[in-house]
ZAMARGU-4260 file (C-alpha; in steps of 0.2 Angstrom, whole numbers, plus 5000, padded with zeros to 4 digits):
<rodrens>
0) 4905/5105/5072 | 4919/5101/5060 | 4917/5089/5044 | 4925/5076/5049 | 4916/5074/5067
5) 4899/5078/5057 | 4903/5060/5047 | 4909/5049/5063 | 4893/5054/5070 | 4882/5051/5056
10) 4888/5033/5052 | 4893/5029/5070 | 4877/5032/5082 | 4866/5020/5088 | 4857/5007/5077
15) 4844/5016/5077 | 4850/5034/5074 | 4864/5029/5061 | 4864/5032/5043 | 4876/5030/5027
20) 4885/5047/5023 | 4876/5058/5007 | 4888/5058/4993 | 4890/5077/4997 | 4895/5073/5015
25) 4907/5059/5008 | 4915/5069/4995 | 4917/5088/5009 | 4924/5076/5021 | 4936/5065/5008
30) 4942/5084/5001 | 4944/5091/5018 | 4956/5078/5022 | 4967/5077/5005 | 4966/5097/5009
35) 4972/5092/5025 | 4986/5084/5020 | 4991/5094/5006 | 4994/5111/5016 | 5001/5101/5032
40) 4991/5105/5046 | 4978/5092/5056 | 4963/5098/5055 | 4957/5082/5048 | 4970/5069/5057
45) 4973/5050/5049 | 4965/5043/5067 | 4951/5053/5061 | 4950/5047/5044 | 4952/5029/5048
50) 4938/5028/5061 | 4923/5034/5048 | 4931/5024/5034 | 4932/5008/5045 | 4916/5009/5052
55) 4908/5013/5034 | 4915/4996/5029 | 4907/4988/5045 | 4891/4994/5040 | 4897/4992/5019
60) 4899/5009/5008 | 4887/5014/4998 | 4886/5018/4979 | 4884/5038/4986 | 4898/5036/4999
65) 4911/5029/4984 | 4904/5041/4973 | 4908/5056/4985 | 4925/5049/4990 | 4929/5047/4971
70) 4924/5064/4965 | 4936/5071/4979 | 4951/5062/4972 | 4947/5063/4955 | 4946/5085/4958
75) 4967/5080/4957 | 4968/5071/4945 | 4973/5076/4928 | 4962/5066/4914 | 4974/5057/4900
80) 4965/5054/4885 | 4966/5034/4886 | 4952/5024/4878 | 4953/5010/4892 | 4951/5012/4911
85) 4959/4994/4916 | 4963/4997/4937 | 4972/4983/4943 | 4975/4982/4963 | 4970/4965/4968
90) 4984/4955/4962 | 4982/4934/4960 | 4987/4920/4974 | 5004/4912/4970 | 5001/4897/4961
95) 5016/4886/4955 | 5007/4879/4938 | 5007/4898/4931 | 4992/4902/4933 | 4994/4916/4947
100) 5003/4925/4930 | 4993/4942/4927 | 4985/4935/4910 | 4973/4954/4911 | 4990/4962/4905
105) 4991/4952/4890 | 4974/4955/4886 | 4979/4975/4889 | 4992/4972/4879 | 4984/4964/4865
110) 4970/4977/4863 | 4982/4991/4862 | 4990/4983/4849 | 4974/4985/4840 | 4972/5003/4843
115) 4964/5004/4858 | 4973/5017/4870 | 4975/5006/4888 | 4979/5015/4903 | 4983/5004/4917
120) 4984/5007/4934 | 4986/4997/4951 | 4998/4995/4968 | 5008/4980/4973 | 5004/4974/4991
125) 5020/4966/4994 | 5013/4959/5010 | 4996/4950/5002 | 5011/4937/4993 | 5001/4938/4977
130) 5008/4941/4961 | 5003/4957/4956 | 5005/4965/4936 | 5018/4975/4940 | 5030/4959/4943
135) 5026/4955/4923 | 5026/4972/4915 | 5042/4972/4907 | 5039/4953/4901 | 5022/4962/4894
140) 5031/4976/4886 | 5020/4987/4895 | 5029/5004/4901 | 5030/5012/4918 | 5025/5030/4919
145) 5033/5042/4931 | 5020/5050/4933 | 5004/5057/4923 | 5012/5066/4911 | 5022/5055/4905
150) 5008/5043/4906 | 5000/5054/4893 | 5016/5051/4880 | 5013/5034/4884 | 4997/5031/4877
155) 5000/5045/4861 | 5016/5037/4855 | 5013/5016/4863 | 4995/5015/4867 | 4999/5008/4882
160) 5005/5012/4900 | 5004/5007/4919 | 5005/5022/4929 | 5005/5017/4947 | 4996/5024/4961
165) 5010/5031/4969 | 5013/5042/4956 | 4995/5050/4953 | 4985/5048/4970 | 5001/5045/4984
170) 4988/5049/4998 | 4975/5034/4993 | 4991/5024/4992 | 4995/5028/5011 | 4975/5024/5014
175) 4976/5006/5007 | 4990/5005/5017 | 4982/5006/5034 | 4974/4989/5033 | 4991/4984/5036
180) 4991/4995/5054 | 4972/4990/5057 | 4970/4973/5049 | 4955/4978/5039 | 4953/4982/5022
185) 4943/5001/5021 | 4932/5008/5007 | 4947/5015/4997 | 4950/4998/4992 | 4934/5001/4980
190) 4938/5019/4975 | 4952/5019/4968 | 4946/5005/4955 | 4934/5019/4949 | 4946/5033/4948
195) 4948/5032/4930 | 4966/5045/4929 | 4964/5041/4909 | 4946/5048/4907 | 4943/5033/4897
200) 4924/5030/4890 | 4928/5010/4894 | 4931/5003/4910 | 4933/4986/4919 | 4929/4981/4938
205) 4934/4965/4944 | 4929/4962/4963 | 4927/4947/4972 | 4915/4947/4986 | 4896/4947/4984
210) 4888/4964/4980 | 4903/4971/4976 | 4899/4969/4955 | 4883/4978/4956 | 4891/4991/4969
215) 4906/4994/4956 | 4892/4998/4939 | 4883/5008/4954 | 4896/5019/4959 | 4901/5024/4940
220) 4882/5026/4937 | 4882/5040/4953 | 4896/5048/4945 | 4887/5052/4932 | 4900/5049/4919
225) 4889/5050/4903 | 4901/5045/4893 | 4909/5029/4901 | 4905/5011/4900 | 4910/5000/4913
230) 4908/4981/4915 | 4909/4972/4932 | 4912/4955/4937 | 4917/4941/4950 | 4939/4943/4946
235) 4949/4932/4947 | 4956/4931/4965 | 4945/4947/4964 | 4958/4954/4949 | 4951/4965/4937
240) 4952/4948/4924 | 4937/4938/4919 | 4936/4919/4922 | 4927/4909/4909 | 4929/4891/4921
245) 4912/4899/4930 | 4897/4907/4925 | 4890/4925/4933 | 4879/4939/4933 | 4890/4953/4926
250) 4885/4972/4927 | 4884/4986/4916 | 4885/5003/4920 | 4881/5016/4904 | 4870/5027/4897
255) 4854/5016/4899 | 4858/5014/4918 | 4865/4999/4927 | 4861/4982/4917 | 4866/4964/4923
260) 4867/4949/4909 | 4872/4933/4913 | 4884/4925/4906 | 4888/4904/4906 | 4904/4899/4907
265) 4913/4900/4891 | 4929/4888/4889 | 4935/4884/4870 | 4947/4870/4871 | 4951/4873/4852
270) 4956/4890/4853 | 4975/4893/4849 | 4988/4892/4861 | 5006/4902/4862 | 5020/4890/4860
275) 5023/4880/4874 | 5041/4881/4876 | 5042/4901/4877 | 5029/4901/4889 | 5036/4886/4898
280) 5018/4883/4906 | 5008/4865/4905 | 4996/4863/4891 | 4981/4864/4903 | 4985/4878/4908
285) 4989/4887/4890 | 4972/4881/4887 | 4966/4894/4900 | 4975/4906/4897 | 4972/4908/4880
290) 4954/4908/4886 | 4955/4920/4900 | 4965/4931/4888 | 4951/4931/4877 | 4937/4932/4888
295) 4945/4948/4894 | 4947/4956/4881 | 4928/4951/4876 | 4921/4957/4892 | 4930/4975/4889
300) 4924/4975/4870 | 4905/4971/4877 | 4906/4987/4887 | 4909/4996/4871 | 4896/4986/4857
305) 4883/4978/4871 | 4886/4964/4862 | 4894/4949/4866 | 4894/4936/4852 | 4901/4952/4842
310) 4913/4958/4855 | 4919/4938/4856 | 4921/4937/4840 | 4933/4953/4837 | 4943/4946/4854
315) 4945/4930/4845 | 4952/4938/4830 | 4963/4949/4842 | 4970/4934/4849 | 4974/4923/4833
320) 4981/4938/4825 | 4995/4938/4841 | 4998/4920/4841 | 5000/4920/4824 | 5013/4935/4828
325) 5021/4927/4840 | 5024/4912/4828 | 5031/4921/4814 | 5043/4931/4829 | 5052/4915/4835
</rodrens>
């Protein structure tokens, strides 16, 4: 029996006789298919493909069934040498106030202005209507990479660079596509947040449903990636950026294991704001921005110090620094 039948079987019997797929069977079947694909013949057809991923996302994937499906793309994909792993696929509903503008990007931004090599990477579902980062990146200052290579130059000569899916993973771009012909999302949604193209020893997850926060640590945890830190949180609009207005449980995938902390929400109505009239945004709303800027970059800083108040602190200082920047500028 081929692969691909051996996995509809196994996740589509009976109640009874049904079970998740082993992260060995996830990643043979995940690279028979890319295989597949890559030398042109059927043996593992897209009809195929879609049928075991939909109905793992009935039953919900596993940390071992992303893991597997992870590892299978990540066999292709060049590592980069970032410092950052910041994916960004979810996008933000359209809001007229400003407050659907990708404020994660700034706070990318920011942190490779101090140092950090930032390696973004995402796809623009033009049919969700949501604003997506790569509407803002050349208000951000943040360059596109044709593909990986130049992704590298990127991040060795500006520290930062979006390098979209398209242009490092195509097939898993074609995947997320489906739930356009099917009308359901599928488990490739959650892989390509872990593929990491930059090989970066930080990295941030930002879901939105239940379970998904722990699932995200989990998966990066199965991987086994010793040297990677990643923190996981409740998105906004389930965007890889943080939202002080709530409180959550956040996770914490490193090399003590899977760790969740709770954090209160944290709103600082003193903190600095941009000017007003370059970002021709409503005071309320600079007030969280400059908070959802800083939180971000705090959350991404915890992953690396397992510290908050200290990883707070330096986001604070990374964001006076800029305004004061951006002061002296006009």
């Amino acid at each position: 029996m081929s692969i691909i039948l051996e996995c509809i079987r196994t996740v589509g019997r009976g109640e009874r006789g049904r079970k998740p797929l082993s992260e060995q069977q996830a990643f043979d079947v995940m690279d028979a298919y890319l295989t597949s694909k890559e030398v042109g013949d059927d043996s593992v057809g897209d009809d195929q493909m879609a049928m075991l991923l939909m109905l793992i996302r009935v039953q919900n994937e596993t940390n071992e069934e992303v893991a597997g499906f992870v590892k299978a793309f990540q066999s292709r994909v060049p590592s980069l040498g970032a410092d950052i792993d910041w994916p960004c696929y979810a996008g933000k509903r359209k809001a007229d106030n400003g407050t659907d503008q990708p404020w994660h990007g700034l706070a990318a931004k920011i942190l490779s202005l101090n140092g950090y090599k930032v390696l973004l990477h995402g796809y623009k579902d033009a049919a969700s209507g949501r604003t997506h980062i790569e509407d803002y990146l050349e208000k951000l200052n943040i360059p596109v990479a044709e593909n990986s290579q130049e992704a590298q130059q990127l991040l060795e000569s500006q520290n930062i660079a979006y390098l979209p899916l398209s242009n490092f993973a195509p097939i898993a771009q074609t995947m997320i596509g489906w739930k356009n012909r099917y009308g359901l999302r599928t488990p490739i949604n959650t892989v390509v947040r872990a593929l990491n193209p930059g090989a970066a020893k930080i990295g941030v997850r930002g879901s939105f449903h239940p379970g998904f926060q722990q699932l995200h640590a989990e998966v990066d945890q199965t991987i086994d990636r010793k040297s990677l830190s990643v923190i996981s949180y409740k998105g906004q609009n389930g965007e890889s950026e943080y939202n002080p207005k709530v409180s959550q449980t956040v996770w914490l995938s490193s090399q003590s294991g899977v760790e969740s902390f709770y954090w209160p929400e944290m709103v600082d109505e003193g903190l600095p704001l941009l000017s007003i009239t370059q970002c021709k945004i409503a005071q309320e709303v600079l007030v969280q921005m400059a908070n959802t800027v800083v939180s971000s970059m705090a959350s991404v800083l915890f992953a690396q110090e397992k510290d908050y108040s200290k990883a707070y602190q330096v986001a604070l200082k990374y964001w006076k620094d800029y305004c004061n920047s951006q002061c002296k500028a006009m």
